[in-house]
N, C-alpha and C positions, 0 to 999 in steps of 0.2 A: 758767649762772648765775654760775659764778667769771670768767668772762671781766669780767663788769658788774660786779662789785666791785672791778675795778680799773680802770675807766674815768674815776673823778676820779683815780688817780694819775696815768695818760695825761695827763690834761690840766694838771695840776697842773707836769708835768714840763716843758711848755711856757713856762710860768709861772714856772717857776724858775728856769731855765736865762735867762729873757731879765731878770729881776728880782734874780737873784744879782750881789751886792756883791762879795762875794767870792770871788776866783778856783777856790781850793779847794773850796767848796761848790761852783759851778760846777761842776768838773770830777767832783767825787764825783758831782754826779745826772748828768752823760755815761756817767761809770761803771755807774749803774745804768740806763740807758738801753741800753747794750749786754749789762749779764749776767744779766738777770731775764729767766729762765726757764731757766738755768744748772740740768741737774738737781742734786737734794740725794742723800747719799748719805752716810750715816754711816759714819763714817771716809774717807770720800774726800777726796783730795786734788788732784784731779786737774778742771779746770772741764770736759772733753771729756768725760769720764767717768759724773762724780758728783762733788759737793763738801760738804763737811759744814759748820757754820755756821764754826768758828774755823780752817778750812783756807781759806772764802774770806774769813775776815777776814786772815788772814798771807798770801794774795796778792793782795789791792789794796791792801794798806799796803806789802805789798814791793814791791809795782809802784810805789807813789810812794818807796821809798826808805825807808822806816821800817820795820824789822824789827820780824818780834811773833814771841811763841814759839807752838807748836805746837796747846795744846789751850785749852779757854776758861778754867780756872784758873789757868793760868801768864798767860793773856791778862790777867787781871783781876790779878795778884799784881805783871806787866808796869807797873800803872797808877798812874798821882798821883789821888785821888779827889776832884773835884768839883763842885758841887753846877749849875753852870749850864752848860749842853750849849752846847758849837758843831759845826760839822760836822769831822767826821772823828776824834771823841772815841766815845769804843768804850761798849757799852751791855752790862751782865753783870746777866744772867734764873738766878734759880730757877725753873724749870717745876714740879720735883717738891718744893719748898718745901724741902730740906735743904740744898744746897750748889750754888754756882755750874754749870749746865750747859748755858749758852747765850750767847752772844754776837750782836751786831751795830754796825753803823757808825750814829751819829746822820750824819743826811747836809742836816740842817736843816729849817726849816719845820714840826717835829714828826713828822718821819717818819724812818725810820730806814732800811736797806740791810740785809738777811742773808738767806741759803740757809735756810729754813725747810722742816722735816722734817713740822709740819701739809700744806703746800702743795705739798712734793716737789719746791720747787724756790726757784731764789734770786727773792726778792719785795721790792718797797716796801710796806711799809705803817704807817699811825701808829706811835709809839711804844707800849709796853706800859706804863705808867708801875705800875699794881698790880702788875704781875711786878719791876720791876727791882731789882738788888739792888744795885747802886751803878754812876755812871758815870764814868766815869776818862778820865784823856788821857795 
């Protein structure tokens, strides 16, 4: 049943990749094309391993050359805030409604890029627009 739930991103990812304008969107859904299914692993840092959501946001931002710090509050404290997403602009979740404790990459189209700890592993999927708590570049 979760495999079919991500079969319009499959296909969407075709879609993108041939309809993307922009290089960097472009390359960001190549990015996600090769690390979804990356396991998730709180505190991990490591993609072999396990990786936690703002450990793979500070390596595929460092892999393009943009340094981010370590955890997803510094990520988000890291950011200019706003209001209209382009791709590779970073996406900061209260899950548990008190304080920032999630991260992910806007990667365009309305979809986003992160290691998700429901899923147990790195996923596309829409944006959360009810969770998010502000998104920055």
């Amino acid at each position: 049943m979760k495999r079919l739930a991500f079969l319009p991103v499959l296909l969407l990812w075709n879609f993108s990749l041939a309809q993307a304008q922009d290089p960097w969107e472009a390359w960001l859904w190549r990015v996600a094309q090769v690390t979804q299914g990356i396991p998730y692993r709180y505190g991990g840092e490591d993609p072999r391993t396990g990786i936690d959501c703002s450990a793979f946001v500070r390596w595929v931002m460092g892999t393009a050359g943009i340094p981010r710090p370590r955890s997803s509050r510094e990520q988000l404290r890291a950011t200019i805030p706003v209001r209209e997403y382009r791709p590779g602009y970073l996406l900061s979740f209260s899950e548990s409604g008190r304080e920032v404790d999630h991260v992910a990459i806007y990667i365009g189209r309305g979809y986003m890029l992160h290691a998700s700890g429901k899923w147990g592993r790195v996923v596309v999927e829409p944006q959360w627009p009810g969770r998010l708590s502000r998104a920055g570049r």
